[in-house]
C-alpha atoms as an extended CHARMM CRD file, in Angstrom:
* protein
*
       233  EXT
         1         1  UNK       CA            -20.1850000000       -0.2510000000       31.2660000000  PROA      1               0.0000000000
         2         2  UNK       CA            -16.9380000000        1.3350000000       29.8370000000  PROA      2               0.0000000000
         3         3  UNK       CA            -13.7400000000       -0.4740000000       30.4780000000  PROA      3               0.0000000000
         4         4  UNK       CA             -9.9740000000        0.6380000000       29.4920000000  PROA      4               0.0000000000
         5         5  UNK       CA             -8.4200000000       -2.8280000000       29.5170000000  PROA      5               0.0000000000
         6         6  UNK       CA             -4.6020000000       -2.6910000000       30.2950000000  PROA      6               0.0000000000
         7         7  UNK       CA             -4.9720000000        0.4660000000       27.5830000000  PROA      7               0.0000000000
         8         8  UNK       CA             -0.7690000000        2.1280000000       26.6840000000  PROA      8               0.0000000000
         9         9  UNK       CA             -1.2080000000        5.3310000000       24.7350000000  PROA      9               0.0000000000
        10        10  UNK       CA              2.6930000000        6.1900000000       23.2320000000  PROA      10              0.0000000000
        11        11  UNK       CA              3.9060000000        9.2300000000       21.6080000000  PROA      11              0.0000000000
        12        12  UNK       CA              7.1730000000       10.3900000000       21.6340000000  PROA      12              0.0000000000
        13        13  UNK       CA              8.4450000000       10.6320000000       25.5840000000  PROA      13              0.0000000000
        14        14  UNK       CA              4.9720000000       10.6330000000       26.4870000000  PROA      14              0.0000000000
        15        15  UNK       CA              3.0720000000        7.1680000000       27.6210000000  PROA      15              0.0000000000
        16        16  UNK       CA             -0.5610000000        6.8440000000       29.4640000000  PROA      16              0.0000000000
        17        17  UNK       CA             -1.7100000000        3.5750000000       31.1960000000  PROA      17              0.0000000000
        18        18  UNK       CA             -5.1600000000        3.0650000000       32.3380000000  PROA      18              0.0000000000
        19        19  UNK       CA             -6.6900000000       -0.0710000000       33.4270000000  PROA      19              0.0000000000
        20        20  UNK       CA            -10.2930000000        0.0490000000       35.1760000000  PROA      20              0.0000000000
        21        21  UNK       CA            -13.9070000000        0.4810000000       34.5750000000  PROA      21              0.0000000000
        22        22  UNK       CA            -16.7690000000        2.4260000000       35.4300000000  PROA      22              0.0000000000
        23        23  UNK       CA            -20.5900000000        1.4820000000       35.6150000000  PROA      23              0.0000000000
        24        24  UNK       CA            -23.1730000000        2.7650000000       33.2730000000  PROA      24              0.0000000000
        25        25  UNK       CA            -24.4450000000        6.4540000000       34.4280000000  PROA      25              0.0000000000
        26        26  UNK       CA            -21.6010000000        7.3750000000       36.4350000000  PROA      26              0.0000000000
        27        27  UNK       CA            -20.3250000000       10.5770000000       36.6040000000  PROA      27              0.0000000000
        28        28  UNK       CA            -16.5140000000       10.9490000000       36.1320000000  PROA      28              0.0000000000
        29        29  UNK       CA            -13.7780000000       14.0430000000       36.4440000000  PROA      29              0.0000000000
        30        30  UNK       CA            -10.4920000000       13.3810000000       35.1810000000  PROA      30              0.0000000000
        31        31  UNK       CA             -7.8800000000       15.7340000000       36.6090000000  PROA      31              0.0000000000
        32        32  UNK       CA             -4.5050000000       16.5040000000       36.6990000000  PROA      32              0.0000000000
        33        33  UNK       CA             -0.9840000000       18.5400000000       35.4620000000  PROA      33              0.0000000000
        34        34  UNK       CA             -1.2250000000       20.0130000000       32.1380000000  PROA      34              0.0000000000
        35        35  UNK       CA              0.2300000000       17.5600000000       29.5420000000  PROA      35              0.0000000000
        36        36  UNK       CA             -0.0290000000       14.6980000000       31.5940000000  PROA      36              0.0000000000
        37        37  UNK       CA             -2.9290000000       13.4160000000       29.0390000000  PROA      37              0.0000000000
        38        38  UNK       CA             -6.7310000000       13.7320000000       30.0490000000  PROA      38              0.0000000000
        39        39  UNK       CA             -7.3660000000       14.9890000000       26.6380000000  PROA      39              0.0000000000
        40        40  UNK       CA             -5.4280000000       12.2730000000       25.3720000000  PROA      40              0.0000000000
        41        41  UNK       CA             -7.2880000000        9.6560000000       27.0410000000  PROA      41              0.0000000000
        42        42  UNK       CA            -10.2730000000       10.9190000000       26.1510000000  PROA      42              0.0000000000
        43        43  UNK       CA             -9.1220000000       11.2740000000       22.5150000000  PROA      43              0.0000000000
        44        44  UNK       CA             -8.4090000000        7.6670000000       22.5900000000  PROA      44              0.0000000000
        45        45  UNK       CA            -11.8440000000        6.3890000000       24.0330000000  PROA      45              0.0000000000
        46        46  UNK       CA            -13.4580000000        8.4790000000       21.2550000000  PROA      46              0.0000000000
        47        47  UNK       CA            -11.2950000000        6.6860000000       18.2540000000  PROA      47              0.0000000000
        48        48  UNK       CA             -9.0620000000       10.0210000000       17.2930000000  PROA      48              0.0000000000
        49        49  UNK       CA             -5.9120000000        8.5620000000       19.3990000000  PROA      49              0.0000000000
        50        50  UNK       CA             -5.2820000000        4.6310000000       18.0140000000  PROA      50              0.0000000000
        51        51  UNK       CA             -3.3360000000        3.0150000000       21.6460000000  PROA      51              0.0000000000
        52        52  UNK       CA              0.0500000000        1.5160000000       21.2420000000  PROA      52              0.0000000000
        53        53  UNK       CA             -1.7990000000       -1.4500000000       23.2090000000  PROA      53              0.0000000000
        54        54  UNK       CA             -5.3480000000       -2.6500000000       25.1930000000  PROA      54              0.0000000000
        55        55  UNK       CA             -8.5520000000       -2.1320000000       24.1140000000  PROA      55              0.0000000000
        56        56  UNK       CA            -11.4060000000        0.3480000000       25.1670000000  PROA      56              0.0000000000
        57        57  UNK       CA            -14.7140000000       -1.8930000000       25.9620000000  PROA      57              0.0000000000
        58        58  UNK       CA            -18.1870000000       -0.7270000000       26.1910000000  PROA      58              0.0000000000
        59        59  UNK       CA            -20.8770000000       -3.6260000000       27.6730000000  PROA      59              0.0000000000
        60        60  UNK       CA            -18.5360000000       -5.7490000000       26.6190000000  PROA      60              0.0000000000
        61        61  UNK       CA            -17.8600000000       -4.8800000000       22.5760000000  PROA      61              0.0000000000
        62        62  UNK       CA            -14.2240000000       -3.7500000000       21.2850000000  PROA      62              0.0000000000
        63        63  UNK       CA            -14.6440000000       -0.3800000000       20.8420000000  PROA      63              0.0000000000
        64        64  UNK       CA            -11.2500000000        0.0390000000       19.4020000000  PROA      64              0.0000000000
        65        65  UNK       CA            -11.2510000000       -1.2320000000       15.8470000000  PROA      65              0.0000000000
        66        66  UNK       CA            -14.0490000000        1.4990000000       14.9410000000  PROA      66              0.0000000000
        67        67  UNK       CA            -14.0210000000        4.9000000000       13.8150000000  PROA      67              0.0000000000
        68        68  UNK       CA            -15.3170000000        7.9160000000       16.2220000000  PROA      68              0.0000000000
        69        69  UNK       CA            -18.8530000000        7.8620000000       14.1620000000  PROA      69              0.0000000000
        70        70  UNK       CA            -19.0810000000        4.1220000000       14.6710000000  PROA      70              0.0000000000
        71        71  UNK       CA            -18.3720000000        4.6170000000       18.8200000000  PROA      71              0.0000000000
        72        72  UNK       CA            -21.6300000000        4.8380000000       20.9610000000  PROA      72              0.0000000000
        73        73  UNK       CA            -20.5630000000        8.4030000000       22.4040000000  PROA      73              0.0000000000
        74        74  UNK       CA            -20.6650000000       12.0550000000       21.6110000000  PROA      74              0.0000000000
        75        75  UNK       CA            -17.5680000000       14.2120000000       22.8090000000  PROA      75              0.0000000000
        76        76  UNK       CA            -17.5570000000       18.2340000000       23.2490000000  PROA      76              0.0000000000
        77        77  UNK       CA            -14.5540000000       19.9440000000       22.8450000000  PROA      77              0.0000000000
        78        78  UNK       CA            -13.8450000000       23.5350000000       24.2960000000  PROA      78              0.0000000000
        79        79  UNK       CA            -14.4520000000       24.8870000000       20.8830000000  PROA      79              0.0000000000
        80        80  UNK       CA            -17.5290000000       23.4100000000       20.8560000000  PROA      80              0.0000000000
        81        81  UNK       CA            -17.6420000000       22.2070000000       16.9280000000  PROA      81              0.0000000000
        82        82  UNK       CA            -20.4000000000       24.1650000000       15.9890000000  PROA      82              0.0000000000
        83        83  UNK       CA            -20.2190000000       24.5930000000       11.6500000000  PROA      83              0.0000000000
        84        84  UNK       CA            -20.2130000000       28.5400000000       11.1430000000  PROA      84              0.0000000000
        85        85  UNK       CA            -21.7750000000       28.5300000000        8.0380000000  PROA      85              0.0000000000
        86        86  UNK       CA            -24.8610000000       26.2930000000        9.2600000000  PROA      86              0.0000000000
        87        87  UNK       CA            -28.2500000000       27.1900000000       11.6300000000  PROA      87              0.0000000000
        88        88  UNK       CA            -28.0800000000       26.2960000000       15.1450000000  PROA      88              0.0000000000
        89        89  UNK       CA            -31.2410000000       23.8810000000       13.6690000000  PROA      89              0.0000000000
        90        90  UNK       CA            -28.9350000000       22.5530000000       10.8760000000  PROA      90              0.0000000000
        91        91  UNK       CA            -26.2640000000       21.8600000000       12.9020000000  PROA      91              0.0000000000
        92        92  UNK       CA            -28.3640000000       20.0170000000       15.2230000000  PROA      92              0.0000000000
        93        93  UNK       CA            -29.4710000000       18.2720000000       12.4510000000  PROA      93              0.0000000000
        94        94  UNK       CA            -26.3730000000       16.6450000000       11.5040000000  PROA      94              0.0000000000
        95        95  UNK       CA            -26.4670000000       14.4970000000       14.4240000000  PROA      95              0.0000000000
        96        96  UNK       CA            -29.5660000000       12.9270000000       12.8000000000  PROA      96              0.0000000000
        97        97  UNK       CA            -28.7470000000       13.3570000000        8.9600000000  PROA      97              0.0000000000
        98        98  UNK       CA            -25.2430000000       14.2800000000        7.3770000000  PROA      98              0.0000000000
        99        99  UNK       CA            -27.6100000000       15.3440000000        4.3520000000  PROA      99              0.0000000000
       100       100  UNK       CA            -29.9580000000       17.2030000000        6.3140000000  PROA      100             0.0000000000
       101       101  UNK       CA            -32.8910000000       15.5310000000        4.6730000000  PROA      101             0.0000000000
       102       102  UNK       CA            -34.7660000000       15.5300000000        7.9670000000  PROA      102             0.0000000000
       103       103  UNK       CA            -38.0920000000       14.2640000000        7.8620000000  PROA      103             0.0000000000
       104       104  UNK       CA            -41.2720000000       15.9750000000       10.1540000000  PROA      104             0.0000000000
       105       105  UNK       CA            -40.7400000000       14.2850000000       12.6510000000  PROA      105             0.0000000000
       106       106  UNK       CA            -37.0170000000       14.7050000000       13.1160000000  PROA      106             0.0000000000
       107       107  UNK       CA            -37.1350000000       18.4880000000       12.5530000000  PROA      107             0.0000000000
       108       108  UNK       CA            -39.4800000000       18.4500000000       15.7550000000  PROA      108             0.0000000000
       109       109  UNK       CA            -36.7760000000       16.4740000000       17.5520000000  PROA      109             0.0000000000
       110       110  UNK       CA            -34.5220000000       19.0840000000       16.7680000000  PROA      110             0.0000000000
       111       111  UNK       CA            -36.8680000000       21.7640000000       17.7630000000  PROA      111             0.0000000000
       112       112  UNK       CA            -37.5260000000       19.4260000000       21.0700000000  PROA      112             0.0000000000
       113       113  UNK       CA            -34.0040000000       19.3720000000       21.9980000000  PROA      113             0.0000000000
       114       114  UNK       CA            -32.7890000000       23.5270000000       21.6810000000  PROA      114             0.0000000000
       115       115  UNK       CA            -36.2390000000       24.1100000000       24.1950000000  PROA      115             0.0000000000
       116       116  UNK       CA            -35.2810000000       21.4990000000       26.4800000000  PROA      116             0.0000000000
       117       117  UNK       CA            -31.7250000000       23.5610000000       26.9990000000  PROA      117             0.0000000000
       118       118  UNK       CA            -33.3020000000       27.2280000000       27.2460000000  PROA      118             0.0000000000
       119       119  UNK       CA            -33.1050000000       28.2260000000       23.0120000000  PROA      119             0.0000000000
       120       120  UNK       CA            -36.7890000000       28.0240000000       21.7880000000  PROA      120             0.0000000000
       121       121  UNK       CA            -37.3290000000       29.8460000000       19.2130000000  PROA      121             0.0000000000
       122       122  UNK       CA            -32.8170000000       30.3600000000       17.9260000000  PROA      122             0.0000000000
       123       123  UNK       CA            -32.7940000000       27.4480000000       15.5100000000  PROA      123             0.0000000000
       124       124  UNK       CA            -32.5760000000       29.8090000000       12.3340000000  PROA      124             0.0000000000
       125       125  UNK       CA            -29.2280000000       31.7730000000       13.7830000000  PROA      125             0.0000000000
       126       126  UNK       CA            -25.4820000000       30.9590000000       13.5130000000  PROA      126             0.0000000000
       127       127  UNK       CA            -23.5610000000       30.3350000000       16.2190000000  PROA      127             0.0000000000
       128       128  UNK       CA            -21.6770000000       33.7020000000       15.0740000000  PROA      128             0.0000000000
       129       129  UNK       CA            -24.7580000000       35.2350000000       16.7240000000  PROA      129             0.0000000000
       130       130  UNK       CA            -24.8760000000       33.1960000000       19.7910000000  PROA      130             0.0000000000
       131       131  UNK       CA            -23.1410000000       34.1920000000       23.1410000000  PROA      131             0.0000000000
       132       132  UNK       CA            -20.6350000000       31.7710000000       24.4580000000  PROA      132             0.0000000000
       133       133  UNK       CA            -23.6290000000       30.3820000000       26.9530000000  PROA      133             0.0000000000
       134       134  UNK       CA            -25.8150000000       29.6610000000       24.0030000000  PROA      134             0.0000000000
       135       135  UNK       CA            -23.2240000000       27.9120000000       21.7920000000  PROA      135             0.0000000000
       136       136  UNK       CA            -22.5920000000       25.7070000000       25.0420000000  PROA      136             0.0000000000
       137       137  UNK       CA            -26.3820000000       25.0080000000       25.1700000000  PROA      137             0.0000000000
       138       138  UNK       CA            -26.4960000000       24.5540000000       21.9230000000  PROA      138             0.0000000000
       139       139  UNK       CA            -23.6570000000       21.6610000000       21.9770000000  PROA      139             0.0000000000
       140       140  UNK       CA            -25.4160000000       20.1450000000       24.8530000000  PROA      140             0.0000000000
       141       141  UNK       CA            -28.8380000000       20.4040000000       22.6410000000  PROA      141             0.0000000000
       142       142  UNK       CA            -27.0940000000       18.0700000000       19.9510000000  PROA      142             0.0000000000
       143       143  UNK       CA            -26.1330000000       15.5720000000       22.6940000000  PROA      143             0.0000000000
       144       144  UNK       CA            -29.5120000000       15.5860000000       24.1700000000  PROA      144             0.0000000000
       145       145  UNK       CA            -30.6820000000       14.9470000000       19.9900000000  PROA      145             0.0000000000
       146       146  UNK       CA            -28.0390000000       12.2280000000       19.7220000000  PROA      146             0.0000000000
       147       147  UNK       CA            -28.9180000000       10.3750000000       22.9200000000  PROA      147             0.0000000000
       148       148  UNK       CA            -25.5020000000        8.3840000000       22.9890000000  PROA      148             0.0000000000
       149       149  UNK       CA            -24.7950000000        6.3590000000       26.5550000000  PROA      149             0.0000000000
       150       150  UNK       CA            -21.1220000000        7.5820000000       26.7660000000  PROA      150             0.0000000000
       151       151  UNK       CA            -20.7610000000       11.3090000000       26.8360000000  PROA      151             0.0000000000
       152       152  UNK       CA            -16.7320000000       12.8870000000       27.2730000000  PROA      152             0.0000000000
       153       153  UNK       CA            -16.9990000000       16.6280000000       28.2270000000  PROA      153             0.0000000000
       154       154  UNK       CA            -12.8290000000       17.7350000000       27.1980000000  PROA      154             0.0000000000
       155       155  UNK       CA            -13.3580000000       21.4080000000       29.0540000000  PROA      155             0.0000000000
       156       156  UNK       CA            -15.7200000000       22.4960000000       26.6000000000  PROA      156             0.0000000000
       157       157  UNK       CA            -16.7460000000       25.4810000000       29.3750000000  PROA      157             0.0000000000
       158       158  UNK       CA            -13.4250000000       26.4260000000       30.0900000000  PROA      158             0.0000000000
       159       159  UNK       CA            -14.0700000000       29.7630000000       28.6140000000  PROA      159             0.0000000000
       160       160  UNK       CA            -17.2190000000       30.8200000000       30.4570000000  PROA      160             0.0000000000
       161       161  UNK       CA            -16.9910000000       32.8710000000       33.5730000000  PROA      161             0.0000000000
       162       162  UNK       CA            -17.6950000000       30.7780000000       37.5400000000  PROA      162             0.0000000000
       163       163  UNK       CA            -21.4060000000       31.0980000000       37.3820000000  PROA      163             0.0000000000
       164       164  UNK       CA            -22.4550000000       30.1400000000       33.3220000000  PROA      164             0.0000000000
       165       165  UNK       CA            -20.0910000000       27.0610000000       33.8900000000  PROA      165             0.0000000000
       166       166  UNK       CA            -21.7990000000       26.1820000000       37.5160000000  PROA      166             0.0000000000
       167       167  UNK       CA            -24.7560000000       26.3920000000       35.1970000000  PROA      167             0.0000000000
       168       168  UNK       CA            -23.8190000000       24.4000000000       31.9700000000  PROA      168             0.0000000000
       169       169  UNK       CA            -22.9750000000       21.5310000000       34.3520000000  PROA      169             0.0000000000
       170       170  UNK       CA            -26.0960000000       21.4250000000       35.8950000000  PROA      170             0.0000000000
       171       171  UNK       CA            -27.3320000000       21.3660000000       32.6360000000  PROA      171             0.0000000000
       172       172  UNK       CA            -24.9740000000       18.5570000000       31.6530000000  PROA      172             0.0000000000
       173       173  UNK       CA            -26.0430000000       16.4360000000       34.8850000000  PROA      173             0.0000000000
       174       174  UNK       CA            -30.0300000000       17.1040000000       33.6890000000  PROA      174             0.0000000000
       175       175  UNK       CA            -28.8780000000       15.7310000000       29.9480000000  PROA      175             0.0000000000
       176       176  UNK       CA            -26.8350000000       12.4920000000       31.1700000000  PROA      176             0.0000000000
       177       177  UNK       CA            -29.2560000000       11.6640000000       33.5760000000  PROA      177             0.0000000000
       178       178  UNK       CA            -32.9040000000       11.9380000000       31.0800000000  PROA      178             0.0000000000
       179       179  UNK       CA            -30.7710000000        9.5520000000       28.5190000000  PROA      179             0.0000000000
       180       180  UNK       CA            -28.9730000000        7.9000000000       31.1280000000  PROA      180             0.0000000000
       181       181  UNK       CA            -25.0150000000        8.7330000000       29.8070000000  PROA      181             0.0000000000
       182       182  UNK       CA            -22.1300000000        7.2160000000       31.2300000000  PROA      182             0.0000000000
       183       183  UNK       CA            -19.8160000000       11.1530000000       31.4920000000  PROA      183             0.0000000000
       184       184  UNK       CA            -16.2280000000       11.5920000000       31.5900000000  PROA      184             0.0000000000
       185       185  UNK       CA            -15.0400000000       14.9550000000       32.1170000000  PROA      185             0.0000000000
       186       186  UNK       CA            -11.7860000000       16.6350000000       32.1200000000  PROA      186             0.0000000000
       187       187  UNK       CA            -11.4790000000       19.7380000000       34.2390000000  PROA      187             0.0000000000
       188       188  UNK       CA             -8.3660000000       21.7720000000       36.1630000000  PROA      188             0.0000000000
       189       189  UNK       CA            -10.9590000000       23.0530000000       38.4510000000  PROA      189             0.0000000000
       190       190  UNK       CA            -11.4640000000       20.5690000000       41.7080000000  PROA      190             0.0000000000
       191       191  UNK       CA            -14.6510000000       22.4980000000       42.3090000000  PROA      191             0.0000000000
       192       192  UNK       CA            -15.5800000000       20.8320000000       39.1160000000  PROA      192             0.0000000000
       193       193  UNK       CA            -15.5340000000       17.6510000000       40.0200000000  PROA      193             0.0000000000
       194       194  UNK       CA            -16.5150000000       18.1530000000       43.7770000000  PROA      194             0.0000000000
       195       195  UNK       CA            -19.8950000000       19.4910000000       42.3880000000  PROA      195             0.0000000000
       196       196  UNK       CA            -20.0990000000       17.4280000000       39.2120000000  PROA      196             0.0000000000
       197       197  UNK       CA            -18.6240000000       14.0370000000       39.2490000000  PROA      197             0.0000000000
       198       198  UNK       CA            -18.8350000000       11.0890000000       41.9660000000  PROA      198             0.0000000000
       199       199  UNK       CA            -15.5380000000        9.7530000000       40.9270000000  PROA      199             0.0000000000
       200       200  UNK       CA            -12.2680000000       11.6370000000       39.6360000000  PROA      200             0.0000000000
       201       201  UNK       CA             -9.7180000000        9.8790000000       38.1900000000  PROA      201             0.0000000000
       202       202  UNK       CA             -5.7520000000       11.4410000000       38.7050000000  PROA      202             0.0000000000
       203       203  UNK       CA             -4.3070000000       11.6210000000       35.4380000000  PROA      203             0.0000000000
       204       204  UNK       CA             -0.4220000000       12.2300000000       36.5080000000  PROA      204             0.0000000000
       205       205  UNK       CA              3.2990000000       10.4850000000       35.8160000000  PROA      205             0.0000000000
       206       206  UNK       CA              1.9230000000        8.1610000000       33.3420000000  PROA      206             0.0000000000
       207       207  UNK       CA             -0.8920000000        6.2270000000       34.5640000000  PROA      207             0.0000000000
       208       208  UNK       CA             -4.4590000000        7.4010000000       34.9130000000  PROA      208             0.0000000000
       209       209  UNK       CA             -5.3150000000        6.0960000000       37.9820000000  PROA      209             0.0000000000
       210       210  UNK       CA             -8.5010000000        3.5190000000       38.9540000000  PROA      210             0.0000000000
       211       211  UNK       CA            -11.6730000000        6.1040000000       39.8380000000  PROA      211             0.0000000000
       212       212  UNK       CA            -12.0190000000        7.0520000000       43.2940000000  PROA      212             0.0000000000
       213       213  UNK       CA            -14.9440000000        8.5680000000       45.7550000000  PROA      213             0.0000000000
       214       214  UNK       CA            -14.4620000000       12.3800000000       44.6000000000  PROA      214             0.0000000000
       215       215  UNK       CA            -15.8030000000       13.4580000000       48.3270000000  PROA      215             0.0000000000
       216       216  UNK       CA            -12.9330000000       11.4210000000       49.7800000000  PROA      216             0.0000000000
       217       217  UNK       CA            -10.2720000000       11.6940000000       47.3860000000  PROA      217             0.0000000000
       218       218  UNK       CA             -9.7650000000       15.4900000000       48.0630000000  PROA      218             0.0000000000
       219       219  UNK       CA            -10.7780000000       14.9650000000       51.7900000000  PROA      219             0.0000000000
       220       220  UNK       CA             -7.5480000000       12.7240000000       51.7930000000  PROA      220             0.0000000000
       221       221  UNK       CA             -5.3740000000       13.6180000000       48.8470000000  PROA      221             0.0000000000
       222       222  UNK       CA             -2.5340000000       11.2340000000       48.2000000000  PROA      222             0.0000000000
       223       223  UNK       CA              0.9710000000       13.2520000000       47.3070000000  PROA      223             0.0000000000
       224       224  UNK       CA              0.2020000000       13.4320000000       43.8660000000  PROA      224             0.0000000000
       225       225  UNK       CA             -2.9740000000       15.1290000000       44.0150000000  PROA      225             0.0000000000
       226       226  UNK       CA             -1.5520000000       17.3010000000       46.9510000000  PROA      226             0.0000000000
       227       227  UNK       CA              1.3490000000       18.6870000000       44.6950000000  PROA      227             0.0000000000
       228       228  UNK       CA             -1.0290000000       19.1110000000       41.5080000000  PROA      228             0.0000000000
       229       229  UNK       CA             -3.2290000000       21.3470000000       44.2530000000  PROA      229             0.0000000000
       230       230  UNK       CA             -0.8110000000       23.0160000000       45.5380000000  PROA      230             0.0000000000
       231       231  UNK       CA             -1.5630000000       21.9780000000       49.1950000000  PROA      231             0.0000000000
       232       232  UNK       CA              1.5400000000       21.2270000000       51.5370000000  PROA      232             0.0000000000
       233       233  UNK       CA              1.8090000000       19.0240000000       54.0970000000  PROA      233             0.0000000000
């Protein structure tokens, strides 16, 4: 179970509060104005953004002294973090050795995971020679290798056109739900989350607000969520 307790991210003007918890294997959207700090949030549950105050808890263990590596999670970013220089196989392989001494039986793993997201056979090319589709497959391939329980999605299909996202979420929703992931996801898109995530979370004016039912949350939209949509009374 992941629990922000009484977390305060600071920077500047800006300040974040968040104080709730979600159980294990749910599916989460986080939404709201531009600069009002999903990202931020998210950067702070995955170690990269140290809190002015609180802790981030996962089954109970203080997530928040340890570095990203050390955190049970795996985060994709819009840029997707693919190494240019490396095969899709090699950067898979990272996940399972820095060194890329992989032994038999992990090199099989990594051949396991690009066929279970639609890239038999591409584990010799660069991502230079992927399409944007395939470098999204093959970020949620490395998930899939690293089989982490918390999973934090920071738009990282932004770029893709209606359909390919539709697509890479249901692919997302097949990953998290053969390793059993805990997902957070940031999105602009309500669709998103309508399709996606059972709760959404309204990041907006400061606080990131306790999960609610997505279904009945945009059903019902309080004022903030109405404004951020664009919907008048």
């Amino acid at each position: 179970m992941l629990r922000l307790d009484e977390l305060l991210l600071t920077q500047g003007d800006f300040r974040l509060a968040a104080d709730w918890q979600v159980p294990p294997g749910a599916r989460i959207a986080l939404i709201g104005p531009s600069g009002a700090g999903k990202s931020s949030l998210l950067a702070a549950i995955a170690g990269f953004y140290a809190p002015a105050s609180g802790r981030v808890l996962w089954d109970g263990r203080d997530l928040t002294p340890l570095t990203p590596g050390e955190r049970p999670l795996s985060i994709l970013f819009q840029d997707q973090n693919l190494f240019p220089h490396l095969t899709l196989a090699e950067n898979l392989g990272l996940g399972l050795r820095p060194a890329l001494r992989l032994t038999p039986g992990e090199r099989a793993r990594v051949t396991e995971a690009l066929d279970r997201v639609g890239l038999t056979g591409m584990g010799a090319r660069r991502p230079a020679q992927l399409s944007g589709g395939q470098v999204s497959r093959a970020a949620l391939a490395r998930v899939l290798l690293r089989a982490r329980p918390l999973l934090l999605l920071d738009e990282p299909f932004a770029a893709l056109g209606p359909a390919l996202k539709q697509e890479m979420l249901a692919l997302v929703a097949e990953v998290a739900g053969d390793t059993g992931a805990t997902v957070l996801m940031v999105t602009h898109d309500p669709r998103d989350a309508l399709e996606f995530a059972a709760l959404t979370v309204i990041v907006a004016g400061g606080l990131a607000a306790a999960p609610q039912p997505t279904a009945a949350l945009f059903a019902d939209p309080p004022a903030v969520l109405r404004d951020y949509l664009g919907h008048r009374q």
